[in-house]
C-alpha positions in Angstrom: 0.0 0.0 0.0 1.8 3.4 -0.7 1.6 6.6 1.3 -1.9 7.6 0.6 -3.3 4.5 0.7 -2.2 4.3 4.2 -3.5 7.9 4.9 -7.0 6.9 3.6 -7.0 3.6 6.0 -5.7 5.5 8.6 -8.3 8.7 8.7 -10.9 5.8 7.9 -10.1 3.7 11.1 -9.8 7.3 13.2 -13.2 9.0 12.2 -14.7 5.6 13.0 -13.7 5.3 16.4 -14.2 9.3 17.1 -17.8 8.9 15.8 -18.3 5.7 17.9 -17.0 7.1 21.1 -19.5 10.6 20.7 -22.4 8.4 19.7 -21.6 6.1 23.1 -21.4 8.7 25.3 -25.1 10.3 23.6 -23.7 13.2 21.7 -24.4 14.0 18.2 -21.9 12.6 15.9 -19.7 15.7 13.9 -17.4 13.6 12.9 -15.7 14.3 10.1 -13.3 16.4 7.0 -15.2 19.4 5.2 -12.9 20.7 2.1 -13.3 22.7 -1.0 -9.5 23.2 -0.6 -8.6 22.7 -4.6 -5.6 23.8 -6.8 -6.6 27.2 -9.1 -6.1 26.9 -12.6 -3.3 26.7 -14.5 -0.8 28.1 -11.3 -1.4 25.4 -9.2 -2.3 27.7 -6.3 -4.3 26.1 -3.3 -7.4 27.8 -2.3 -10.0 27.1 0.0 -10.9 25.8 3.5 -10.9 22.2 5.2 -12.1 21.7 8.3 -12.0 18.4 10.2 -14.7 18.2 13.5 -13.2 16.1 16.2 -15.8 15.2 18.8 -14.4 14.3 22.3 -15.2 13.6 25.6 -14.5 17.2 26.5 -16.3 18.9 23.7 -16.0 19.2 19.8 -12.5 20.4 18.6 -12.2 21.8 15.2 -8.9 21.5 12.9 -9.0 24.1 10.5 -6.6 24.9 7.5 -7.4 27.8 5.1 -5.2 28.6 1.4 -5.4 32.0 -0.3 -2.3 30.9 -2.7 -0.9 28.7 -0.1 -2.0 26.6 2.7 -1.8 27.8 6.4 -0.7 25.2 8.8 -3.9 23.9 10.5 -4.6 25.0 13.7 -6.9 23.7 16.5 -10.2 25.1 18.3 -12.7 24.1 20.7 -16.3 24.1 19.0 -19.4 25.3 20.3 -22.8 24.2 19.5 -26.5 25.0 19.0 -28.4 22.8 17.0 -27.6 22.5 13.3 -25.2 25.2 13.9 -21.7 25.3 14.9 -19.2 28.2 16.0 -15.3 28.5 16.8 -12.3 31.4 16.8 -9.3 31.2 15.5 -6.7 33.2 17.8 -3.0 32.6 17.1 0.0 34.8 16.6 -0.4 36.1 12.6 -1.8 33.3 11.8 -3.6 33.5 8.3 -6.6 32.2 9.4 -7.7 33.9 12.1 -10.9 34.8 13.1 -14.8 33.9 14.5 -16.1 30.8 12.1 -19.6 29.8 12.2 -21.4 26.7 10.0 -24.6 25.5 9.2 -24.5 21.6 9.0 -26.0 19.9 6.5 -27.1 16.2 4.7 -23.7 16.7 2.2 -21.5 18.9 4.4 -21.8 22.6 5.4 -21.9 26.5 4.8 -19.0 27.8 6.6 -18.9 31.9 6.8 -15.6 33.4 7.5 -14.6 36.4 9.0 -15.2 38.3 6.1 -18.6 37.6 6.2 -18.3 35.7 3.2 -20.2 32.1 3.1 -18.2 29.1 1.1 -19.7 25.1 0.7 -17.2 22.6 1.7 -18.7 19.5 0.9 -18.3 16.2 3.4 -15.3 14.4 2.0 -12.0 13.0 2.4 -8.8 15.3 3.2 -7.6 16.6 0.1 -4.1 15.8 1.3 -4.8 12.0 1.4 -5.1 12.3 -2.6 -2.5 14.9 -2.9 0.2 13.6 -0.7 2.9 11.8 -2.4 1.5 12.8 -5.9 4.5 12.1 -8.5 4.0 15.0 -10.7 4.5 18.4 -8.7 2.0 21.2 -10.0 3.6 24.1 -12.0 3.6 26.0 -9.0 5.8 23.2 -6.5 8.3 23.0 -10.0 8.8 27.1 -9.9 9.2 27.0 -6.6 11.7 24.0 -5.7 14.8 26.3 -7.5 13.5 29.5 -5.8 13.5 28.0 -2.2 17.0 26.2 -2.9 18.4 29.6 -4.1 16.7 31.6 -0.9 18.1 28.7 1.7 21.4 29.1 0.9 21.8 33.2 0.4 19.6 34.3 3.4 18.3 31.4 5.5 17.5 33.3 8.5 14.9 34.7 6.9 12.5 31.8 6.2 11.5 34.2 2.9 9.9 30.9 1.6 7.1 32.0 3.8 6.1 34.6 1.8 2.3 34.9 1.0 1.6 34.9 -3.1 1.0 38.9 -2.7 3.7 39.4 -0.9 6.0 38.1 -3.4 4.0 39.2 -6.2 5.0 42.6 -4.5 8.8 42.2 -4.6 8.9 41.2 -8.4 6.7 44.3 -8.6 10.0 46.5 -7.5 12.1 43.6 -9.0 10.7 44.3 -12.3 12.4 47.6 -13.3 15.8 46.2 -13.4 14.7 43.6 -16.4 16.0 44.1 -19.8 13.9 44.7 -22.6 14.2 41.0 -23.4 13.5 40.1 -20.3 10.5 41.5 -19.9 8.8 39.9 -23.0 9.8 36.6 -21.6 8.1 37.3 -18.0 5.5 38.4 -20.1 4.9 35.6 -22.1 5.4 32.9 -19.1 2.6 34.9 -16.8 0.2 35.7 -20.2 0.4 31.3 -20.5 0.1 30.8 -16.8 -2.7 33.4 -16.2 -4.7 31.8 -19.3 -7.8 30.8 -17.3 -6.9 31.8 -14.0 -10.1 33.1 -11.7 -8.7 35.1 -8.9 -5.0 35.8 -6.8 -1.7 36.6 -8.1 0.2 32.9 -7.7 -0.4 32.3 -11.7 1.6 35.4 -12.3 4.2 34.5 -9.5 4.8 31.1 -11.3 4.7 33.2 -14.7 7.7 35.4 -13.1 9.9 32.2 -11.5 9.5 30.0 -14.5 11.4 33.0 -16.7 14.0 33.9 -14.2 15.2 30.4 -13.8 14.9 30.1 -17.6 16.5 33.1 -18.8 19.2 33.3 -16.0 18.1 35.9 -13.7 17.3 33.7 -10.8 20.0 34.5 -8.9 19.5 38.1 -9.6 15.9 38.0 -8.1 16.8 36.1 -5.0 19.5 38.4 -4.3 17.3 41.0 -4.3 14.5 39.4 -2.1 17.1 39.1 0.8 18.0 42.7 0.7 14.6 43.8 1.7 13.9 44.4 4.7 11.2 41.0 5.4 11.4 38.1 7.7 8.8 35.3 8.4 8.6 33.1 11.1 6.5 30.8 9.0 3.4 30.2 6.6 2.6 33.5 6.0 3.7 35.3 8.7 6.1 37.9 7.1 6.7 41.5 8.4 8.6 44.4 6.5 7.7 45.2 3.2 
């Protein structure tokens, strides 16, 4: 059995025993992973929330992870109830997700409203990392990246810059971008007009667009330099400060 197959047996055998020990002590069963956490097009960006309910003797305990480009690490509530509907905060240092969650349960999963106010489906389903984990082909996105990380981790390490959120990153090639040649910029060009083709929403497609031409044309090294002179430091998914 490979990696995911033993993922898939494993988060099988656990929600069955979490559900059996809420339904034996009398509580309604929550039980369960919620997700519309899926790749946008073209980029390979993640987007989306998944939420996993973990009912226990103490109380319900949500595991929440959200993506605007990237994924957050998950992070863990307490749950409160009433009824069909269910509420928890999300309080942790600059964490990308935080915030006051409520959700409307349903037959097929539920509404989840964020703290924008904005409501999203996430559908009753497997984790979308026990399909995605050990995947042999990296999206477009993991291939742009795997140079760019190497190139950061060995000129400024300290700074965990591989951190950076899509439009934070989308805001150094920004200032980057005036020191391109000509030709140059009619290759970034033409790599974020092919990796934008399609794209909905968020700046990752053009990010991708920007790496894939720097490590093709040569000017990688250039960039990376660059990134480590600013004045930005993470201390990890998303949690940058400086500009």
């Amino acid at each position: 059995m490979d990696f995911a197959g033993v993922l898939r047996a494993a988060s099988a055998v656990a929600l069955s025993c979490i559900a059996s020990m809420a339904l034996a002590q009398g509580a309604p069963s929550l039980a369960g992973t919620y997700s519309n956490l899926s790749p946008g097009a073209g980029a390979g960006d993640l987007n989306g929330y998944e939420l996993t309910l973990l009912p226990q003797a103490g109380g319900t305990y949500a595991v929440l992870q959200c993506a605007q480009g990237a994924p957050s690490t998950p992070v863990l509530a307490p749950v409160h109830r009433m009824g069909d509907t269910i509420s928890f905060e999300i309080q942790q240092p600059n964490h990308a997700c935080n915030g006051v969650y409520s959700a409307t349960l349903h037959e097929d999963g539920l509404d989840l409203r964020g703290p924008d106010g904005q409501s999203q489906t996430l559908p009753q389903r497997p984790s979308y990392w026990i399909s995605h984990t050990g995947r042999v082909a990296p999206t477009p996105l993991e291939s742009a990246n795997e140079p760019y990380f190497r190139a950061l981790n060995a000129s400024c390490p300290d700074r965990n810059l591989q951190h950076l959120p899509p439009a934070q990153l989308s805001f150094q090639i920004e200032k980057f971008e005036p020191r391109l040649t000509p030709e140059q910029h009619k290759s970034v060009d033409r790599a974020t007009t092919q990796r934008c083709d399609g794209a909905i929403v968020g700046s990752g497609c053009g990010n991708v667009g920007f790496l894939e031409a720097a490590q093709r044309d040569g000017f990688l090294p250039k960039f990376v330099q660059f990134v480590c002179g600013q004045p930005v430091k993470c201390s990890g998914p998303g949690a940058c400060s400086g500009q």
